[in-house]
VOPAGU-2260 file (C-alpha; in pm, 1 decimal, decimal comma):
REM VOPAGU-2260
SITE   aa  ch    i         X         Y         Z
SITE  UNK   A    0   -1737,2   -3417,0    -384,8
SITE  UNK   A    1   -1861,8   -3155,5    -125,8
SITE  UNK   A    2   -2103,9   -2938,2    -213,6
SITE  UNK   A    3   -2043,3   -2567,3    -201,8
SITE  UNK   A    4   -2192,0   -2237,4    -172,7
SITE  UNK   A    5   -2114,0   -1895,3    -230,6
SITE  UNK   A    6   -1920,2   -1787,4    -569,2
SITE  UNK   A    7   -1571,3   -1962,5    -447,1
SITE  UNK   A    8   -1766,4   -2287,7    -493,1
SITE  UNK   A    9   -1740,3   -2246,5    -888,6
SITE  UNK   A   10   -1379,1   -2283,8    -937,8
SITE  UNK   A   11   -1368,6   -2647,4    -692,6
SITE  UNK   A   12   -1680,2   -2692,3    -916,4
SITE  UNK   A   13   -1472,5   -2684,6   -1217,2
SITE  UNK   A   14   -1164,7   -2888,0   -1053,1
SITE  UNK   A   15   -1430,3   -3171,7    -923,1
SITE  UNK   A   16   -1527,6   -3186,1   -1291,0
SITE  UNK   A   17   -1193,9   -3242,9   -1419,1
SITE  UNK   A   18   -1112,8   -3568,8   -1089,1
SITE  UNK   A   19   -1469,6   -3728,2   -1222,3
SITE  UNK   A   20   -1318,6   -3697,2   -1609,2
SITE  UNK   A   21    -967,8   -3780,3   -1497,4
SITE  UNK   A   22   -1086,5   -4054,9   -1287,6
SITE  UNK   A   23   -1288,7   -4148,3   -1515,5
SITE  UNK   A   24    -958,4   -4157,7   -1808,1
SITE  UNK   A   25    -787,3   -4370,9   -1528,4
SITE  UNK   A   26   -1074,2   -4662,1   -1518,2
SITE  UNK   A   27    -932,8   -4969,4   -1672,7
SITE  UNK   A   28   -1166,5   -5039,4   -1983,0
SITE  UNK   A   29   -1108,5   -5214,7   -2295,4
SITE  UNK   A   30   -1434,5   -5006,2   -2485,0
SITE  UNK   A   31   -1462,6   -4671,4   -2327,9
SITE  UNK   A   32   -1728,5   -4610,3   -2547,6
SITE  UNK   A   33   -1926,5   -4927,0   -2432,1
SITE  UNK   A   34   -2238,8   -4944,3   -2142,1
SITE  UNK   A   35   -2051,1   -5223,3   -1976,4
SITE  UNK   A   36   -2211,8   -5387,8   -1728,5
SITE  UNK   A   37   -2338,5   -5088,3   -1573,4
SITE  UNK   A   38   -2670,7   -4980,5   -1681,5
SITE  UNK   A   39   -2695,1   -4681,1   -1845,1
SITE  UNK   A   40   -3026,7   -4456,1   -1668,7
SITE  UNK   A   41   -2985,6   -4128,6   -1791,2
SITE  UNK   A   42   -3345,4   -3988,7   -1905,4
SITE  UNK   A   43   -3260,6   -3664,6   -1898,9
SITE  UNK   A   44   -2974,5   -3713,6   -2176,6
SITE  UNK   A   45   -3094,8   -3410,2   -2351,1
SITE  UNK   A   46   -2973,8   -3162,3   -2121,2
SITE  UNK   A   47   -2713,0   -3373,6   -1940,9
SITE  UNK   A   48   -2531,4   -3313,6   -2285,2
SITE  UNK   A   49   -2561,5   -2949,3   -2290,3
SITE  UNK   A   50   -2479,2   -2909,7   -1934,7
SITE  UNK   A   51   -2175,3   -3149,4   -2002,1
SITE  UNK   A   52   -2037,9   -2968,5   -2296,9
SITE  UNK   A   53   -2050,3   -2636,7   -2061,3
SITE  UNK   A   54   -1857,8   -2794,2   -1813,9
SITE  UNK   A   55   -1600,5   -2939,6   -2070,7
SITE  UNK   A   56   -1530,9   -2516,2   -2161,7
SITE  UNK   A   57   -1534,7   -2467,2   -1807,4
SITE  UNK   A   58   -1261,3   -2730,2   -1749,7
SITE  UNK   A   59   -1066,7   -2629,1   -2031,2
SITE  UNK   A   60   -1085,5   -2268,1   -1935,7
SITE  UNK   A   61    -975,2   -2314,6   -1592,8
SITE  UNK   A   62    -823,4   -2608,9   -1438,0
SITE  UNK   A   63    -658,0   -2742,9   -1726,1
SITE  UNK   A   64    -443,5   -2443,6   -1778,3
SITE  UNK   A   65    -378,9   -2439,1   -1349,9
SITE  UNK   A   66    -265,0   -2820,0   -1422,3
SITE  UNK   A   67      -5,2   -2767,6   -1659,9
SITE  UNK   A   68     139,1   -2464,0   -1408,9
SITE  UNK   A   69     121,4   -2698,4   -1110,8
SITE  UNK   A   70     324,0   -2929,9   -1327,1
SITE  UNK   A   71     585,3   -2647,4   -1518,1
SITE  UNK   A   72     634,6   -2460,5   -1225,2
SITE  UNK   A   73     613,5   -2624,9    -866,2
SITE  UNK   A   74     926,2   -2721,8    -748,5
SITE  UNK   A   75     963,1   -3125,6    -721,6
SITE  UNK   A   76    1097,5   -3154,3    -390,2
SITE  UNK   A   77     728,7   -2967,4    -295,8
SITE  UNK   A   78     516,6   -3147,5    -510,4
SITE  UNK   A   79     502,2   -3475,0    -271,8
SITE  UNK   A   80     470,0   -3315,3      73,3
SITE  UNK   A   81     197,9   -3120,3     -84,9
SITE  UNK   A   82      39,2   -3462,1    -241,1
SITE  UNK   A   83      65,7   -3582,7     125,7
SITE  UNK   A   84    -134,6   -3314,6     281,6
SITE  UNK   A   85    -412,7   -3294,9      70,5
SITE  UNK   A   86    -446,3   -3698,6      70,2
SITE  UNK   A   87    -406,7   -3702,6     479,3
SITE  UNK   A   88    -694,3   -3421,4     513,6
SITE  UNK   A   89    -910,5   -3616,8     345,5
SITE  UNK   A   90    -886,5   -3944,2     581,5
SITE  UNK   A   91   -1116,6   -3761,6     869,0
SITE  UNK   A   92   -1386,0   -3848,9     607,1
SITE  UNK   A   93   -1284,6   -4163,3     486,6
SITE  UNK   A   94   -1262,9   -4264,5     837,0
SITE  UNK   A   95   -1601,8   -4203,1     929,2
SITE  UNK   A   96   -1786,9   -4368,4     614,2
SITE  UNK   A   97   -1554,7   -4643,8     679,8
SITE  UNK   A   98   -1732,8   -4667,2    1049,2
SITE  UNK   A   99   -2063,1   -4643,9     874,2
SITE  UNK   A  100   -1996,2   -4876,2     684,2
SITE  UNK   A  101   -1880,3   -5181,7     877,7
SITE  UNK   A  102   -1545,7   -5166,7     682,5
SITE  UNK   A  103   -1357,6   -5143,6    1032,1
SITE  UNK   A  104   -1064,8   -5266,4     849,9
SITE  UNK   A  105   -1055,1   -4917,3     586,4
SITE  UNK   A  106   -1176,6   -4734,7     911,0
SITE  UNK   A  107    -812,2   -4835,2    1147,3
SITE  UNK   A  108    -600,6   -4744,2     767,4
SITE  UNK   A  109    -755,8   -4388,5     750,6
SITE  UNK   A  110    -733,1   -4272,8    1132,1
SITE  UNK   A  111    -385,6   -4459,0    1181,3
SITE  UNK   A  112    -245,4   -4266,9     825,6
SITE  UNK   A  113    -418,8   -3932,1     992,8
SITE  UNK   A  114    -265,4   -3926,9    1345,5
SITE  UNK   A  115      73,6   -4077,9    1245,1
SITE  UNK   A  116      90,1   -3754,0    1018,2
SITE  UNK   A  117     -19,4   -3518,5    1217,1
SITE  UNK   A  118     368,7   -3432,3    1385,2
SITE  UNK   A  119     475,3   -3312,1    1045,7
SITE  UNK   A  120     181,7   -3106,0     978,9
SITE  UNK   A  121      -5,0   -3373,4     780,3
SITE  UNK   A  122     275,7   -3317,1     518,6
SITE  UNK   A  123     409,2   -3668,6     572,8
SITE  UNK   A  124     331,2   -3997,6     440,4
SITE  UNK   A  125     374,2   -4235,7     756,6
SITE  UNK   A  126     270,2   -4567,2     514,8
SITE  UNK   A  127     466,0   -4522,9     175,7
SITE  UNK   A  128     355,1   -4887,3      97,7
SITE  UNK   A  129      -6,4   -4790,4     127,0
SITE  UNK   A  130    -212,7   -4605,1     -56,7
SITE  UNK   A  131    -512,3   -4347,8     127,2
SITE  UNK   A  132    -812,1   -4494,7     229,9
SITE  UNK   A  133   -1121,5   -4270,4     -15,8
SITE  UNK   A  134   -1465,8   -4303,8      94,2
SITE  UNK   A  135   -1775,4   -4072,2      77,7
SITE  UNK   A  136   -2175,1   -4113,6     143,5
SITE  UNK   A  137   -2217,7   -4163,6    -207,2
SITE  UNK   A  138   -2040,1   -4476,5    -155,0
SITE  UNK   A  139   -2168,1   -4517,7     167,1
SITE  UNK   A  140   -2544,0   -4538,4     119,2
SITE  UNK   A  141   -2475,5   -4770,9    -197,0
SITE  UNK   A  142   -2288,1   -5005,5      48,6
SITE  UNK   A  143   -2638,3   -4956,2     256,5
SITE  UNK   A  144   -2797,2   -5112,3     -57,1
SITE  UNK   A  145   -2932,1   -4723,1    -207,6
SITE  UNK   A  146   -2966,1   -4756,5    -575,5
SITE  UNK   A  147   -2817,0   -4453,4    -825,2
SITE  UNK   A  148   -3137,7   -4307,5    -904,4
SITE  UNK   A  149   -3105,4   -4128,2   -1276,0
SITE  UNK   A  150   -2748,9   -3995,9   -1427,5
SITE  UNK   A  151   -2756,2   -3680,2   -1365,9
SITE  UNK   A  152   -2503,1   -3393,8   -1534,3
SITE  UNK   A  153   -2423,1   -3132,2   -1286,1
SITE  UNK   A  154   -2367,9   -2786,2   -1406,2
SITE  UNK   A  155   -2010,0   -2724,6   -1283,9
SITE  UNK   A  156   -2011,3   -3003,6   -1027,1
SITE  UNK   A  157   -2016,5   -3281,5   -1330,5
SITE  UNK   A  158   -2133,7   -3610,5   -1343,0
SITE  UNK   A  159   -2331,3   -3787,8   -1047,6
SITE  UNK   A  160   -2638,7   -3986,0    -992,9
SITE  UNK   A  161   -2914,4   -3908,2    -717,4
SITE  UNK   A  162   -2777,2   -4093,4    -486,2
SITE  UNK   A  163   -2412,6   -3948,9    -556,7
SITE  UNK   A  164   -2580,6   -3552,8    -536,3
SITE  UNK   A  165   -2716,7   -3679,2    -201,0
SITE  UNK   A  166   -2418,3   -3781,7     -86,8
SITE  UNK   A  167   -2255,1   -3492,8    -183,4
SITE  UNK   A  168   -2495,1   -3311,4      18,1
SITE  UNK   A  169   -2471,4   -3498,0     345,1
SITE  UNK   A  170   -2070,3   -3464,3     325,7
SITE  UNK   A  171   -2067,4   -3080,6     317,9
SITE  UNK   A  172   -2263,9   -3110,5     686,3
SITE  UNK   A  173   -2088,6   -3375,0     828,6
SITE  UNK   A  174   -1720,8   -3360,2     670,2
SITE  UNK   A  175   -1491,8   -3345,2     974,4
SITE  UNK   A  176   -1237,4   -3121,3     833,8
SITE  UNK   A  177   -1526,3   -2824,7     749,9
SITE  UNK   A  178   -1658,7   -2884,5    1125,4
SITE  UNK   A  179   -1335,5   -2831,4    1265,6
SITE  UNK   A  180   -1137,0   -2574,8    1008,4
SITE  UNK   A  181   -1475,2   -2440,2     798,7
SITE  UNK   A  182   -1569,7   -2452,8     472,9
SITE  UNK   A  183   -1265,3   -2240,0     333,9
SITE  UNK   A  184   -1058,7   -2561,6     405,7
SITE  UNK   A  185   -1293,5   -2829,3     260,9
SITE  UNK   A  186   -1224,5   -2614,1     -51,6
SITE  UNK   A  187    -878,2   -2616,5     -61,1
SITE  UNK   A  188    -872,6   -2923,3     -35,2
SITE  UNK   A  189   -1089,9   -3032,1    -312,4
SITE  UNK   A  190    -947,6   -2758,0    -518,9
SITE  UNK   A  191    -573,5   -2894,0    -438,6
SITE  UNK   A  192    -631,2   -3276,5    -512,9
SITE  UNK   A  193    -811,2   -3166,5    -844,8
SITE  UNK   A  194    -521,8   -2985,6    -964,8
SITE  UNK   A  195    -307,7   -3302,2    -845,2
SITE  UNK   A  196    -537,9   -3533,3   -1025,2
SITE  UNK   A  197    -540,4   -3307,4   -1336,8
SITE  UNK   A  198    -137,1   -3237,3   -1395,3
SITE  UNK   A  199    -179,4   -3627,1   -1376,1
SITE  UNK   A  200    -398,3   -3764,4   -1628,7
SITE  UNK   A  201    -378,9   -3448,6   -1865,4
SITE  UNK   A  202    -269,0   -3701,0   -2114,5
SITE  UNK   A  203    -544,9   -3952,9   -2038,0
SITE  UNK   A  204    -774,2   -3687,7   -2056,7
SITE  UNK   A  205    -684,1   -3563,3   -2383,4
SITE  UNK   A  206    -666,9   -3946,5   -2513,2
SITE  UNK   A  207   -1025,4   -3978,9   -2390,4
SITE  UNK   A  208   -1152,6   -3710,5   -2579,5
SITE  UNK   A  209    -921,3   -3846,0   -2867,9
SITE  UNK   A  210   -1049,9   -4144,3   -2942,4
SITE  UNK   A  211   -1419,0   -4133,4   -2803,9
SITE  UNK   A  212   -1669,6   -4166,7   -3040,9
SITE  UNK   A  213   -1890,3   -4033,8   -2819,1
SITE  UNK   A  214   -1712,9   -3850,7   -2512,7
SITE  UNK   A  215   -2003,2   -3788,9   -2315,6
SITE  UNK   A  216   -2089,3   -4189,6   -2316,3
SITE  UNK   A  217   -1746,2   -4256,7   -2241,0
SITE  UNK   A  218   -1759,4   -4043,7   -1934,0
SITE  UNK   A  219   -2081,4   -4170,7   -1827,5
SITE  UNK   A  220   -2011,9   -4536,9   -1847,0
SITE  UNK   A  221   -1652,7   -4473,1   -1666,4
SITE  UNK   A  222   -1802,4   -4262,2   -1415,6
SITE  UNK   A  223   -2099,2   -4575,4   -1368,4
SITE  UNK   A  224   -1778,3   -4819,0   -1332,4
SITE  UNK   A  225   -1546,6   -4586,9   -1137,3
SITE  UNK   A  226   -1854,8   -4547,2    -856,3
SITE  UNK   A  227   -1944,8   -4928,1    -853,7
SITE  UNK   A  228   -1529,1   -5020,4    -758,3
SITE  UNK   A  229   -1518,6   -4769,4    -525,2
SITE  UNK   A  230   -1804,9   -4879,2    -349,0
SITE  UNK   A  231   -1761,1   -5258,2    -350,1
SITE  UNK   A  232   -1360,0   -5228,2    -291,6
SITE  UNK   A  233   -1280,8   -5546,6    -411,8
SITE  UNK   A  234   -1528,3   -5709,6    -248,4
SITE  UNK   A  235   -1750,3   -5946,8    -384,6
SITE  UNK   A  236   -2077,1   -5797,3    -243,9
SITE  UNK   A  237   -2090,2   -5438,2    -137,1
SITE  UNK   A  238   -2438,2   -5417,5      63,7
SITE  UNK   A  239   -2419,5   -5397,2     417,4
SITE  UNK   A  240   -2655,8   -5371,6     694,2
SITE  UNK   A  241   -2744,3   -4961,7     791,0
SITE  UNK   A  242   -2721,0   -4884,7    1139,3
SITE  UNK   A  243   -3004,5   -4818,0    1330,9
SITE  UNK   A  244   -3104,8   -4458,4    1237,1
SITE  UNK   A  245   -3459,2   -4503,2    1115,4
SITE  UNK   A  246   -3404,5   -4648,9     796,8
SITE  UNK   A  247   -3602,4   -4872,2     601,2
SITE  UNK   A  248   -3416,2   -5049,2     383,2
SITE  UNK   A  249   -3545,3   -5273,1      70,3
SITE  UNK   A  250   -3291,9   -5593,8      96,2
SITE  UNK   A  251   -3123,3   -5844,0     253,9
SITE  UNK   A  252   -2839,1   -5717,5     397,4
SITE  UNK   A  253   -2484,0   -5994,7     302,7
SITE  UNK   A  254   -2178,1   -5869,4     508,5
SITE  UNK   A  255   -1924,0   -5729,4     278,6
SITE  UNK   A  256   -1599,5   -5860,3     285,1
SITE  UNK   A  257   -1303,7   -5646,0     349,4
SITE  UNK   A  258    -920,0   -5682,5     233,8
SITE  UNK   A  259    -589,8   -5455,6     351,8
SITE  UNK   A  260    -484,1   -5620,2     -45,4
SITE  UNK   A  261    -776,3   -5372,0    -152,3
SITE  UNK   A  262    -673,4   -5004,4     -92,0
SITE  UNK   A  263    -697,5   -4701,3    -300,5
């Protein structure tokens, strides 16, 4: 989730809300409203809840509504070329936490899906049997063995950890795609694949918020388990050894085991 600034951060804000709820709807879970087995460290519940219900309005104010147009009124034929785009633009990234993170595996999937598309524009999808390769430094410094720090309930951005609001903020510097095409196209990008993620779980959404007991736990334990997958992808152990950059890391670094079966 890149971090923005200036007022046309707001609306992505809202959209990156809706892919961490939708996400979050999509996370295989027999007890939504359960902890588990990731631990629940949110101390500042209080106003997490207040900020979350804001940002629930928010969502239901704006990107809801630009969901259902996206899926009433774009053309078919349009909506997978544009589907390809947004997922190809974000494989830059993907491609250099992959580096980072020893995954050299992830790393050849994300650059070979990015240059193979690049003669139709980045509209094409050069691997139909594969799905895109997602990484961030959220996920990236938990492979390097950072803990999440306190949940933390962003106002706009949604829900995160420290270690995910770090990330966040490391991203907007070093994304790829904002170094080469600015900041204008980081957020149309996040804004497009949040409308693509909401016209496609706007009925897992609404089920969510259905049959939650308590929606805001639900969201925070899914978000918890959503994070830990994407960081360990399939793997057994998800800490690996941080390059040499000055770091001193707490653990024992165990190399973490990589699979083409294990693709997002």
């Amino acid at each position: 989730m890149p971090l923005l600034k200036r007022g046309s951060g707001r609306i992505l804000g809202v959209a990156l809300l809706a892919v961490a709820l939708t996400a979050c709807a999509g996370t295989p879970n027999d007890d939504p409203d359960a902890a588990a087995d990731v631990e629940i460290n949110d101390p500042l519940e209080i106003p997490n809840r207040f900020i979350f219900a804001f940002n629930v309005g928010l969502d239901q104010l704006v990107l809801q509504p630009a969901a259902v147009t996206y899926r009433d009124l774009m053309p078919d034929e349009l909506k997978v070329p544009i589907g390809n785009l947004i997922a190809n633009l974000f494989m830059p990234l993907s491609f250099l936490h992959s580096m980072l993170q020893g995954d050299f595996e992830r790393a050849e999937m994300a650059a070979s899906r990015f240059v193979a598309s690049a003669p139709t524009l980045f509209l094409g999808n050069p691997f139909p049997d594969r799905a895109p390769v997602y990484e961030d430094a959220g996920q990236t410094l938990g492979v390097w063995g950072a803990g999440t720090g306190p949940y933390i309930m962003l106002p706009v951005l949604g829900p995160s950890n420290v270690r995910d609001t770090t990330g966040t903020i490391v991203d907007f510097f070093i994304d790829p795609l904002g170094i080469v095409a600015g900041s204008q196209a980081t957020i149309g990008r996040g804004v497009g694949s949040a409308v693509l993620s909401r016209e496609g779980n706007l009925e897992q959404v609404r089920d969510l918020q259905r049959n939650s007991v308590d929606y805001y736990a639900a969201v925070r334990s899914l978000y918890g388990q959503r994070r830990v997958a994407e960081i360990k992808n399939g793997s057994l152990e998800a800490t690996q050894a941080a390059p040499t950059i000055g770091l001193e890391l707490d653990f024992e670094p165990a190399p973490k085991q990589s699979s083409a079966a294990t693709t997002q």
